[in-house]
N, C-alpha and C positions, 0 to 999 in steps of 0.2 A: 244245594250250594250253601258251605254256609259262608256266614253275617259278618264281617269287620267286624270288630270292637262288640261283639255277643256273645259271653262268655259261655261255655259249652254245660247244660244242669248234664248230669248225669243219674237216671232212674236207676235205684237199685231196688229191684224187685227179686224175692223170694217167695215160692212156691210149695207147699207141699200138703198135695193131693187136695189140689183147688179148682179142678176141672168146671165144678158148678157153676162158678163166677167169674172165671179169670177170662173169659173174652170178652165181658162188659167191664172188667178192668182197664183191659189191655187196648181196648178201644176209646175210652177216656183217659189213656196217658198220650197217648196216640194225636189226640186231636188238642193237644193242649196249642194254645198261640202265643205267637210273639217271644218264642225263645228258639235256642238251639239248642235240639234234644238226643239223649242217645238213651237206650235198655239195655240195660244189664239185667238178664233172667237169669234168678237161678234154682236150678230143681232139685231141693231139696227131697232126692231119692222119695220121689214117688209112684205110688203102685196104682195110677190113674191115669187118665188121657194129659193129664196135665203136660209132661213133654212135650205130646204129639201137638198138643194147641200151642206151646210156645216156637217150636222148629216150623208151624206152618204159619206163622204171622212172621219170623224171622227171614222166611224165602221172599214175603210179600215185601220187606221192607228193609231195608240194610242198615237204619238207624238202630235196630236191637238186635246184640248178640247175645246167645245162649252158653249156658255151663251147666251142668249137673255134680251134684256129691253121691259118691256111691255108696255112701251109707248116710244114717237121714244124725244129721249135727244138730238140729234144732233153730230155731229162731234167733237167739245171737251169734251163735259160731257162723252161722248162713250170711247173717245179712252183714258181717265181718271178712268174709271172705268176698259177698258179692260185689262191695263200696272199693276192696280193695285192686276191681277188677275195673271201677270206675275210671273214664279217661278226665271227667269233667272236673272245673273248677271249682262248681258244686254237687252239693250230692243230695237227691231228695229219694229220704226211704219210702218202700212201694209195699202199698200190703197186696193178697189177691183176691181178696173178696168185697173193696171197695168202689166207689166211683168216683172221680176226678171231674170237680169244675173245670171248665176249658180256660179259665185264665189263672188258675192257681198257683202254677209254677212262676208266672208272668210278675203277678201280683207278690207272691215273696220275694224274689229276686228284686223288685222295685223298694221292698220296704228293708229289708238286712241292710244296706248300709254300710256301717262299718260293724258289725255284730259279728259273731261266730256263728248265730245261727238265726231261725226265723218261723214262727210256727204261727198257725189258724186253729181258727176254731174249725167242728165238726158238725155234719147235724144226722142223727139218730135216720137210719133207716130198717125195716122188718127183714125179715129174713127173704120176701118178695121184692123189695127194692120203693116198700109205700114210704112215705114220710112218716115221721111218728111224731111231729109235733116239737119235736126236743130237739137239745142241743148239747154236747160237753160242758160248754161254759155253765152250764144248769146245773152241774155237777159237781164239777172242779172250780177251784180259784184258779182264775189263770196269771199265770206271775211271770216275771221279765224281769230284767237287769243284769246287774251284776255283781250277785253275791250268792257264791255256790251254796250255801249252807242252808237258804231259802229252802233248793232244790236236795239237800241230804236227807231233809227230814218229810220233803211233801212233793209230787214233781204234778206238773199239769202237760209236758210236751208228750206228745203221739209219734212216734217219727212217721205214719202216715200223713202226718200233717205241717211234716218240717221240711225245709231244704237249710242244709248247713255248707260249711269251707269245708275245701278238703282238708286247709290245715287242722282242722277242729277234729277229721278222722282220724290226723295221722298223729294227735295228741292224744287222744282218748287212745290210742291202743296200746296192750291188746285190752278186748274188755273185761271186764272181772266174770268173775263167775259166779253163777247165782244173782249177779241182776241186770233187770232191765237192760238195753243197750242202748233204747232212746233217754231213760231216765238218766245213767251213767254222761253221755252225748252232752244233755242238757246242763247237766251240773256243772262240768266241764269246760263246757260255754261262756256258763256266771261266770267260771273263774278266771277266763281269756277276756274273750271280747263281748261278750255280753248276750245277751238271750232277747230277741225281740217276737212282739206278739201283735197279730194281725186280727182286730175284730170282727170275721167275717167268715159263716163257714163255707168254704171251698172243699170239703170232702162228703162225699157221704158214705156214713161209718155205717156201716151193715153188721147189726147185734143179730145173730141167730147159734142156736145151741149145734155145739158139734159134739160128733160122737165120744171125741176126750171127755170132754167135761158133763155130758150124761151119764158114763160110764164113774165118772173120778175120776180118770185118770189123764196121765198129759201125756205130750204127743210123742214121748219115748214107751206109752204104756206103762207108766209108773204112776203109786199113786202118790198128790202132792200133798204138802206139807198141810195140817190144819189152817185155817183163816190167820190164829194169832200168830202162831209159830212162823209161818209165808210172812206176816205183819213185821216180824220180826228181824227177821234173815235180812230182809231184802233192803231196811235199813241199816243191818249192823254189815251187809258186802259194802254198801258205797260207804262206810264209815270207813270202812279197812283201806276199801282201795283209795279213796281220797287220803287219808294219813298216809299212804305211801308213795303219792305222785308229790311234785315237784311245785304244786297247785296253791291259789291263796285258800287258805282254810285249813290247808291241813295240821299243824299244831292243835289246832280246837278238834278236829277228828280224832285224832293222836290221844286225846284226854277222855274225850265222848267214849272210845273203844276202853277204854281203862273203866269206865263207869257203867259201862253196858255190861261188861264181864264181872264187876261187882255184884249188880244185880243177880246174873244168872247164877254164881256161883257160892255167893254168901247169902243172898238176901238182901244186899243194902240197895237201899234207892234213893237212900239220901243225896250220895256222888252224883247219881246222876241229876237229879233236880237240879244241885248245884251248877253242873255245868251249863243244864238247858237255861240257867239261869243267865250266866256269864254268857250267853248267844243270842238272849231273848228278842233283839231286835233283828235279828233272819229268822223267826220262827215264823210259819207264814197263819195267818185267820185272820177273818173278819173280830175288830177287837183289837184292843191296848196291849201291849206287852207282855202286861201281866197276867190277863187274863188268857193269850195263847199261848203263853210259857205253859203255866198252870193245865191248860186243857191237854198240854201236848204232853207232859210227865204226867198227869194222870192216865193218860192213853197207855203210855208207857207199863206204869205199873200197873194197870188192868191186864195186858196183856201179857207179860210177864206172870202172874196169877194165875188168867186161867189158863196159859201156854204149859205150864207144870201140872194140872189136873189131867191135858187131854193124855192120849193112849198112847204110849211107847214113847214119852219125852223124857229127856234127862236133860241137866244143866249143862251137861256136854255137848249137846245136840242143839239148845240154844245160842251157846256161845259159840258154836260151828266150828 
């Protein structure tokens, strides 16, 4: 039955070819407390039992219903399609090979507020499901507010570890291409209603090597971009799609994409220093201004460097 005045989270879970894990998944979204829940499964056209375990926990329980793609879209077109199938008010994305604190949903829902979105830390599990001692935050700066440009240049949100608005979905779309969908999500947030962060890990993130990435290749069988060139892209997508939404920030993306393509296509990196300049108080590090300005257009032109040595790049291919 549900709850008066308990606003509906809605699980968007995507799958594909996660049979390994996804009923210890599926059983820690399951047992979350003190909200009112529904799943949204989607299978991600896979050639594993993965369906047959989401259609037999779906008989067992009428809070989650199931979808399939007939051909496999990937991890943003998936979990764009799956949020969009969401009935809830919120929407918290589902990986399949993680585990869920039981009051994780509970606990962000209590802490968002008035925010667009709401994220946790994580904590490091093996590929058995041991502790490994660590945590995200051990990794990443975790950062909040609201100032997208923080989140253009560095992002710390998981969306296994978010629940956001649905109006926060139904601004971000559609999502760009070539990045992130929780990085995009979270940028998006700054620039609405704000990014809140929960010091407490409520997931456990299960690091173990899959066949893509033993192989090199990702999960369309392709192989991907080198480390700097990947470094690269997936900063200059949210530069693009931020200059072309309706969003605070975008003017200064607008100038950033102008200075990014300087670099790729002449060499200068003067432009761009200048501008990281002109932003230097959303550039996120531990450190002054000046000196994460400075670290972050060095990063910049390092990678730009050696992004032109590796194999089969051109300044075309940089500039996308």
């Amino acid at each position: 039955m549900t709850r008066p005045n308990v606003p509906l989270i809605s699980v968007a879970l995507c799958v594909h070819n996660g049979e390994r894990f996804l009923r210890e998944q599926l059983d820690s979204v399951l047992a979350q407390r003190d909200v009112e829940l529904e799943i949204v499964a989607l299978d991600d056209a896979s050639s594993d039992g993965s369906g047959t375990i989401l259609r037999e926990y779906a008989a067992r329980d009428t809070r989650m219903r199931c979808f399939r793609n007939e051909e496999n879209l990937g991890p943003s077109r998936s979990f764009e399609r799956a949020m969009s199938l969401c009935r809830g008010d919120f929407i918290a994305p589902c990986d399949q090979d993680d585990v869920w604190e039981a009051e994780k949903l509970a606990v962000l829902l209590a802490a968002i507020g008035n925010a667009d979105l709401a994220y946790c830390d994580s904590e490091y599990v093996d590929d058995a499901g041991a502790f490994t001692g660590k945590r995200v935050s051990e990794d990443v700066q975790m950062m909040s507010g609201r100032e997208p440009l923080r989140f253009l240049f560095s992002n710390s949100v998981s969306g296994h570890a978010t629940i956001l608005r649905r109006e926060l979905f139904e601004a971000a779309r559609p999502f760009p291409q070539g990045a992130f969908h929780d990085w995009w999500l979270a940028l998006v947030a700054a620039a609405r209603g704000g990014v809140v962060y929960v010091d407490r890990p409520l997931v456990r993130f299960r690091r173990h090597l899959s066949a893509f990435s033993t192989l090199g290749l990702d999960r369309k069988g392709q192989r991907p971009p080198t480390r700097n060139r990947r470094w690269l892209q997936e900063r200059r997508n949210l530069m693009v799609a931020l200059a072309r939404s309706d969003l605070r920030g975008r003017a200064h993306a607008q100038r950033l994409c102008e200075a990014f393509d300087l670099v790729a296509t002449r060499h200068r990196m003067w432009p761009l220093w200048k501008e990281l300049w002109q932003v230097r108080a959303a550039v996120p590090g531990s450190g002054s201004s000046l000196t994460n300005t400075l670290r972050l257009g060095l990063r910049f032109w390092r990678s730009f460097r050696r992004a032109r040595n590796e194999p089969a790049l051109s300044p075309k291919e940089i500039r996308l």
